[in-house]
C-alpha positions as semicolon CSV with decimal commas, in nm:
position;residue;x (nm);y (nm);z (nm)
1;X;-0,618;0,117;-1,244
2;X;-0,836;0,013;-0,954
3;X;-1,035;-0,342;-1,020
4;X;-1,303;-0,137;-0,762
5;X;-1,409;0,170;-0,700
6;X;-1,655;0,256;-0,398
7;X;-1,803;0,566;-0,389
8;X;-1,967;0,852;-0,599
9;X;-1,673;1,092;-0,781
10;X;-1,690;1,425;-0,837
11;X;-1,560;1,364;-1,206
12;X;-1,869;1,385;-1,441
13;X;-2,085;1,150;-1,575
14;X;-2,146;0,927;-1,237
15;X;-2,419;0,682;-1,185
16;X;-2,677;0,746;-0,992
17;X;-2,636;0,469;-0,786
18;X;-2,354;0,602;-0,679
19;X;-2,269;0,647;-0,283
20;X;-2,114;0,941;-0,141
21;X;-1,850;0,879;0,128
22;X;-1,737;1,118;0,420
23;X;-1,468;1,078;0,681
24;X;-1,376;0,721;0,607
25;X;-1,285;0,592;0,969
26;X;-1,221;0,243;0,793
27;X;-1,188;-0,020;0,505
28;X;-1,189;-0,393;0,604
29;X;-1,216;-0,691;0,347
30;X;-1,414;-0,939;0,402
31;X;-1,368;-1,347;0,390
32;X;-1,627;-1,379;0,041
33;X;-1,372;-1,064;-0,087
34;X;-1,629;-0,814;0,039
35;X;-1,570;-0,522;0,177
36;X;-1,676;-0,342;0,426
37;X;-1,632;0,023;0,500
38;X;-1,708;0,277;0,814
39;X;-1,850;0,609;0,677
40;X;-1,832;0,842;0,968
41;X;-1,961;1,118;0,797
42;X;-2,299;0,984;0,814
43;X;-2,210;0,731;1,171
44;X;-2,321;0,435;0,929
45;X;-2,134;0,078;0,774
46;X;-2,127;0,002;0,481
47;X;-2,107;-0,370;0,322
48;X;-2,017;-0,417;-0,034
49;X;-1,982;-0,766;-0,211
50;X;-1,672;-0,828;-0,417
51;X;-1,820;-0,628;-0,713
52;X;-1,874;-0,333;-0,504
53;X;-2,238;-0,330;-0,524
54;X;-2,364;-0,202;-0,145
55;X;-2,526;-0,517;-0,034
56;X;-2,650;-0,358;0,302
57;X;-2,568;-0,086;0,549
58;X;-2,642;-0,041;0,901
59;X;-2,563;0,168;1,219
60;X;-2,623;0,569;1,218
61;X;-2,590;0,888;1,430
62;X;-2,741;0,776;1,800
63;X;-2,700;0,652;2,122
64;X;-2,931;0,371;2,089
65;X;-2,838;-0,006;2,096
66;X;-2,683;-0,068;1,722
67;X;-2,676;0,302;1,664
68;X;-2,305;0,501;1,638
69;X;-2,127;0,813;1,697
70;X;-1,783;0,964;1,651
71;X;-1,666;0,636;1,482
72;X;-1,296;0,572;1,480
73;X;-1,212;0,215;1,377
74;X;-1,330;-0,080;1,192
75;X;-1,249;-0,449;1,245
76;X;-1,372;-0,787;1,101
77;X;-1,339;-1,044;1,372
78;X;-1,510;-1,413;1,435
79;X;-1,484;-1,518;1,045
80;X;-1,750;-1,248;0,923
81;X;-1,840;-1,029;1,246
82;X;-1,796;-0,652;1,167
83;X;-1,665;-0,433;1,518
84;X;-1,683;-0,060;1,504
85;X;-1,527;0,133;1,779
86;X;-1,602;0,482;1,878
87;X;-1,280;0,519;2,076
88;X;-1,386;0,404;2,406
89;X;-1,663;0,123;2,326
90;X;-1,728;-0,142;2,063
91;X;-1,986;-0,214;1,902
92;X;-2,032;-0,568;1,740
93;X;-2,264;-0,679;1,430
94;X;-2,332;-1,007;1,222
95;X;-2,223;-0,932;0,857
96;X;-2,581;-0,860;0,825
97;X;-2,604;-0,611;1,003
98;X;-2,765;-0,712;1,357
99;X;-2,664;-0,576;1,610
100;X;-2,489;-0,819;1,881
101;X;-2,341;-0,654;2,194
102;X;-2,208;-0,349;2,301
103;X;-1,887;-0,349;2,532
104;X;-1,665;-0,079;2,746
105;X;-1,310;-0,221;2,836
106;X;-1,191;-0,130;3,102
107;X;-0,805;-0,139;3,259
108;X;-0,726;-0,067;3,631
109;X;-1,083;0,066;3,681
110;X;-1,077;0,319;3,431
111;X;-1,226;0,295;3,022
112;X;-0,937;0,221;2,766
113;X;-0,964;0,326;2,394
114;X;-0,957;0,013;2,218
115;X;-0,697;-0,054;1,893
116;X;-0,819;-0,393;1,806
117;X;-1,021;-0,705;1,841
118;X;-0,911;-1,050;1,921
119;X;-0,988;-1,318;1,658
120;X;-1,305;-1,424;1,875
121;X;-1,474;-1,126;1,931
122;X;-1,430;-1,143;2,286
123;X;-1,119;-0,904;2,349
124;X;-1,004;-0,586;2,289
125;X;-0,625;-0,487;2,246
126;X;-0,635;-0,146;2,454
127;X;-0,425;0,119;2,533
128;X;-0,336;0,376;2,851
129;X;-0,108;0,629;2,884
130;X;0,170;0,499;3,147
131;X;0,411;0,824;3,145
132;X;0,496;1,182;3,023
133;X;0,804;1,359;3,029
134;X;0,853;1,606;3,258
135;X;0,740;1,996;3,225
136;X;0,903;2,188;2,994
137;X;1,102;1,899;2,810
138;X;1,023;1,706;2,444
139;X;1,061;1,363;2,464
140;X;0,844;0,999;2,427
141;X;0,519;0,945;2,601
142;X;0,515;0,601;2,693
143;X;0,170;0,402;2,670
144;X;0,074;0,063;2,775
145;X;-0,103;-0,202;2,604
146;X;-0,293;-0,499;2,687
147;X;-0,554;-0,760;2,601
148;X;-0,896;-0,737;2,770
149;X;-1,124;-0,972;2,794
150;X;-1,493;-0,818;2,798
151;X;-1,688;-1,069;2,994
152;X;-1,436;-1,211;3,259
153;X;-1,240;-0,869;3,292
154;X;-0,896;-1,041;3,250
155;X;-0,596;-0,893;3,150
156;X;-0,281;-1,014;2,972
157;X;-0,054;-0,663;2,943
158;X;0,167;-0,723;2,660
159;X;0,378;-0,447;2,651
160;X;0,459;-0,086;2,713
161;X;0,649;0,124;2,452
162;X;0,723;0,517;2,357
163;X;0,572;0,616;2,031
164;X;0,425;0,945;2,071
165;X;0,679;1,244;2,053
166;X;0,577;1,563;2,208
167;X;0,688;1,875;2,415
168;X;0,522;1,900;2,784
169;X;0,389;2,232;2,838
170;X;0,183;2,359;3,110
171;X;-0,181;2,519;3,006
172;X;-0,493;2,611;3,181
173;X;-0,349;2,491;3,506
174;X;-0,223;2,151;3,390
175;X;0,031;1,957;3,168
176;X;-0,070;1,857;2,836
177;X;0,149;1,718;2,523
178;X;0,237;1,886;2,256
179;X;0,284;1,770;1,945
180;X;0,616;1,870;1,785
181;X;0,721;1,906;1,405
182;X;0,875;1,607;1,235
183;X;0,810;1,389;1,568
184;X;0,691;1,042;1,559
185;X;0,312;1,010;1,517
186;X;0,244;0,777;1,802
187;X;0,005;0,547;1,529
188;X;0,355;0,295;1,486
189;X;0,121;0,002;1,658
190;X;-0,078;-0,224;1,460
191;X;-0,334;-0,505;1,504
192;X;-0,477;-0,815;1,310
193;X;-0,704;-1,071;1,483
194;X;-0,435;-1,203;1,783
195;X;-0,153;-1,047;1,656
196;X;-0,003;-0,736;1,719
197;X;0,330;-0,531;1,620
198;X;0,483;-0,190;1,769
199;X;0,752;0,008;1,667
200;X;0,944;0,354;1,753
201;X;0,894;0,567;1,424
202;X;1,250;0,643;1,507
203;X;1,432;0,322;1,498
204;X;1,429;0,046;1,265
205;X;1,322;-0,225;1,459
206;X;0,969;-0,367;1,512
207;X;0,871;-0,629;1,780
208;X;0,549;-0,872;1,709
209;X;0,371;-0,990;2,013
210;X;0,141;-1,303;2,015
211;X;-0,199;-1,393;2,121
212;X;-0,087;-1,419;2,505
213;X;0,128;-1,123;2,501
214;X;0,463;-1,282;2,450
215;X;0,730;-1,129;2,209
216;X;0,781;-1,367;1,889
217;X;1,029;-1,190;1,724
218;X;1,214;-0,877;1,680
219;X;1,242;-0,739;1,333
220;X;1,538;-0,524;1,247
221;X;1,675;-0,339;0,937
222;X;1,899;-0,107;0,778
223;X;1,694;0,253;0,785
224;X;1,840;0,548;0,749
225;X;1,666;0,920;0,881
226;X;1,606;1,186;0,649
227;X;1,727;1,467;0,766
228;X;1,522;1,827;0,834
229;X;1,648;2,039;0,542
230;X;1,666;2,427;0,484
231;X;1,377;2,400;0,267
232;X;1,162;2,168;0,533
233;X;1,217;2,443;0,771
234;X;1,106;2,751;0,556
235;X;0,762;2,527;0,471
236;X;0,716;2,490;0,862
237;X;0,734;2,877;0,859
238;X;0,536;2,962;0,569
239;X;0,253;2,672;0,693
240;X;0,283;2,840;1,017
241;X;0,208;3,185;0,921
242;X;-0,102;3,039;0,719
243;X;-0,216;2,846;1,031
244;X;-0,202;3,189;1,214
245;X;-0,408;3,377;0,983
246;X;-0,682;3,092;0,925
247;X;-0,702;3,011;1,285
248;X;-0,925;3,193;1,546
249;X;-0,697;3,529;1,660
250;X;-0,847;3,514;2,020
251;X;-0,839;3,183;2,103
252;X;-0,537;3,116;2,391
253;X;-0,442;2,801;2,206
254;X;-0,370;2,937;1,857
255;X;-0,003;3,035;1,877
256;X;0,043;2,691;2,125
257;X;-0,011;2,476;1,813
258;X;0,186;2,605;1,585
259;X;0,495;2,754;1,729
260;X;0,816;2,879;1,621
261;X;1,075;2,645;1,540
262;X;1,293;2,828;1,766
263;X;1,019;2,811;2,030
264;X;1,122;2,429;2,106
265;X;1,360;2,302;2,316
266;X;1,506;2,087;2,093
267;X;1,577;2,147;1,753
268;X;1,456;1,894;1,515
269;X;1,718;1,742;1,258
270;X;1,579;1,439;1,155
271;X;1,264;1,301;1,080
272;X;1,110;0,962;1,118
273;X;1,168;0,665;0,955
274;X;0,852;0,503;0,946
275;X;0,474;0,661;1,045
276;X;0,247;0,366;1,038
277;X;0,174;-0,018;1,085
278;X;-0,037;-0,261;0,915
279;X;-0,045;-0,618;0,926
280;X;-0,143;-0,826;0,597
281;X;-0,419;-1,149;0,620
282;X;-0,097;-1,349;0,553
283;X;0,112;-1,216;0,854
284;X;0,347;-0,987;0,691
285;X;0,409;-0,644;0,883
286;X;0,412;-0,292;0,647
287;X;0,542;0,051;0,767
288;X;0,458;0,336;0,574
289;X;0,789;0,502;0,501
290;X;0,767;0,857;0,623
291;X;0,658;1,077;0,344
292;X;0,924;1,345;0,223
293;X;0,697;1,653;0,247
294;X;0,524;1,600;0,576
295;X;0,516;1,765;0,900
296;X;0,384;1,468;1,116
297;X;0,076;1,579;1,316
298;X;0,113;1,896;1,222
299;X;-0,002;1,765;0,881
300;X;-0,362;1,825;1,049
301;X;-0,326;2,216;1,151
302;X;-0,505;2,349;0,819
303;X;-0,857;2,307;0,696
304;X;-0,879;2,006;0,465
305;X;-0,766;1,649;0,424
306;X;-0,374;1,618;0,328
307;X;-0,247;1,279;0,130
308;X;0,118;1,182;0,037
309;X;0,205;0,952;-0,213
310;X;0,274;0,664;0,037
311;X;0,542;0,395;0,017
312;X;0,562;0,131;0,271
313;X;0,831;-0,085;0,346
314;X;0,735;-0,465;0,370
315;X;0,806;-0,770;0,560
316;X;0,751;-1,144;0,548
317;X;0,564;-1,344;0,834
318;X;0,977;-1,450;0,945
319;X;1,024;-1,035;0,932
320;X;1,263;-1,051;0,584
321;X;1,218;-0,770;0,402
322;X;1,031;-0,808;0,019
323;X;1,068;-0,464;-0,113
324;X;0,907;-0,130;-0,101
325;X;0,605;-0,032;-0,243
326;X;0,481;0,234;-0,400
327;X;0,112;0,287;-0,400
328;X;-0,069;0,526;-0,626
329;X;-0,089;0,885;-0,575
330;X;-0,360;1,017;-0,296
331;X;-0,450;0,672;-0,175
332;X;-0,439;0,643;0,184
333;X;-0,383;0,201;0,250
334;X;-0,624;0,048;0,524
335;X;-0,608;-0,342;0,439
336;X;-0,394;-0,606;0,265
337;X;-0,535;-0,953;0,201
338;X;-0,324;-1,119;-0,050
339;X;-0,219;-0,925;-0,353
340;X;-0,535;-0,698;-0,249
341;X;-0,491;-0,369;-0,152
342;X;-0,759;-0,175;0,006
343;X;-0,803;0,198;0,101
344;X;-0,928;0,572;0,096
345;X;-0,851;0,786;-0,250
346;X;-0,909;1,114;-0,303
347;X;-0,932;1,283;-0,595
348;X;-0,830;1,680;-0,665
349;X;-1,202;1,793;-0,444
350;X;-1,108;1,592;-0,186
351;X;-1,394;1,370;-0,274
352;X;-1,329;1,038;-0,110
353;X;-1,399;0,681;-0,271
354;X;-1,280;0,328;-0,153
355;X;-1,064;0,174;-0,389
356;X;-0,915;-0,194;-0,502
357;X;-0,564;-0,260;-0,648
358;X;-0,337;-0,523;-0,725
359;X;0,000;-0,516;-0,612
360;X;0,226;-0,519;-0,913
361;X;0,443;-0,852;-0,938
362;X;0,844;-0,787;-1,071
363;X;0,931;-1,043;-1,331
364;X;1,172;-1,215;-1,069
365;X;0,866;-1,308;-0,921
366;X;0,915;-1,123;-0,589
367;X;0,636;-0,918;-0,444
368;X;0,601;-0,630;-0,364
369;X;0,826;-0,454;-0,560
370;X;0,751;-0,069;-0,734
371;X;0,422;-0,026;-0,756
372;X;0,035;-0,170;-0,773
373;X;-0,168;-0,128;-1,033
């Protein structure tokens, strides 16, 4: 069972002083075990004190200093400063809710969509696209990451990697990616304060990059693919045949997104190992294991939210392996402090509340190992 529960349910007999969620963009704890929570249904933030009792919120729909829209991510940075992004800019707040700056990185003259904050506030981990494959073929789009500083403009590039997997295909006079079935999701990159990790969803091997940009270790281990079965394949065409019925019949696009598996130019036999990266307060590194009945991005073609039964794989701050863990069904994980974890549940309406658990301790006295409870 949860130790907190965020949120109103949709089970009966809630409180009043309950608080409907939408669209959580983000779940952060806080240093006093608060937590704080980006609700982008209604462009606001949430703060919560360890109890869960909303202590104060702040933000909403706007384009005014302090105000938010389209809300993507959610960091805690400087001790207790909360940092919203909204892809392209950050905003910053005190933990009560003032509003502090407002910053656009930018990276060879052109705005970057920022992935994290630095442990001072002051920089942004960003990220550009560096490459495509050519026309016509499937394969990794590279992109390029680096730290940038938002008031003396410098930038330490840490690294550039291939996460996203997609098929190049010309449209409306230009070429755009494509995502492809069972292809890597492009989200295997992770940051906490200075610290940052990236992986290939395809290959078992992580590499951990330090406050300067330099590599400070490689983690490897033994993963093996999954491979596409007969009965993946005949979901991919029954999902596709609902996709083309639900989606607009005149639009040019519809049949792009959800082709034929014999429409690619590569067949798909095996599907990730790994989907997405976390890293704990502590300095360990999680990978969600990819979950068995998922399509990758293509998870997204049909009206309403989709949530697997996640299990993550998990590693030390030296990169040995503890375990897997399995995490309760329908909770999507957002933060690990401790033996905390923090995330998004939803129930069987999709209703969405922000939940607490303990990770469940074996009696060798490893952890994690199974489950949290």
């Amino acid at each position: 069972m949860p130790e907190v529960v965020i949120g109103a349910s949709s089970s009966p007999g809630g409180g009043l002083d309950e608080i409907p969620l939408h669209r959580v963009q983000g779940a952060r704890f806080l240093p006093d075990d608060g937590v704080v929570v980006a609700n982008a249904g209604t462009s606001e933030v949430l703060v919560f004190d360890a109890a869960g009792t909303l202590a104060g919120s702040f933000g909403g729909r706007g384009e005014g200093p302090g105000e938010l829209r389209n809300i993507v991510g959610l960091h805690v940075c400087g001790g207790d400063s909360i940092a919203v992004h909204s892809r392209l800019t950050l905003h910053l707040f005190d933990r009560d809710g003032t509003f502090a700056r407002r910053a656009e990185y930018r990276w060879g003259g052109q705005p970057a969509p920022v992935q994290g904050v630095s442990t001072n506030c002051r920089r942004a981990l960003v990220q550009q696209r560096s490459r495509m494959p050519p026309v016509d073929r499937q394969g990794f789009i590279e992109d390029a990451f680096a730290w940038v500083d938002a008031f003396s403009a410098a930038v330490d590039t840490v690294t550039t990697a291939g996460l996203l997997e997609a098929w190049i295909r010309t449209f409306d006079g230009g070429a755009r990616p494509w995502v492809i079935p069972w292809g890597t999701s492009g989200r295997t990159h992770a940051t906490r304060n200075d610290r940052f990790v990236v992986g290939n969803g395809r290959i078992p091997e992580l590499r951990r990059y330090d406050s300067s940009g330099g590599l400070q270790s490689i983690v490897r281990w033994a993963g093996q693919p999954q491979p596409v079965s007969a009965r993946d394949r005949q979901r991919y065409s029954e999902r596709r045949m609902e996709f083309l019925a639900w989606a607009p019949a005149g639009e040019p696009e519809t049949r792009l997104l959800f082709p034929a598996l014999d429409e690619y130019p590569e067949d798909p036999t095996h599907k990730p190992l790994f989907d997405r990266l976390l890293l704990d307060g502590r300095g360990g590194i999680w990978a969600r294991v990819f979950p068995e009945e998922s399509f990758g991005l293509f998870d997204s073609r049909l009206p309403g939210p989709i949530v697997f039964t996640e299990t993550w794989t998990v590693f030390d701050p030296t990169g040995a392996w503890l375990g897997d863990l399995a995490l309760p069904d329908r909770f999507e994980l957002h933060d690990i402090d401790g033996d905390r974890l923090l995330g998004v549940a939803r129930d069987s309406l999709d209703t969405e509340t922000v939940q607490v658990f303990r990770i469940v301790v074996t009696e060798s006295g490893q952890a994690p190992a199974g489950g949290a409870r």
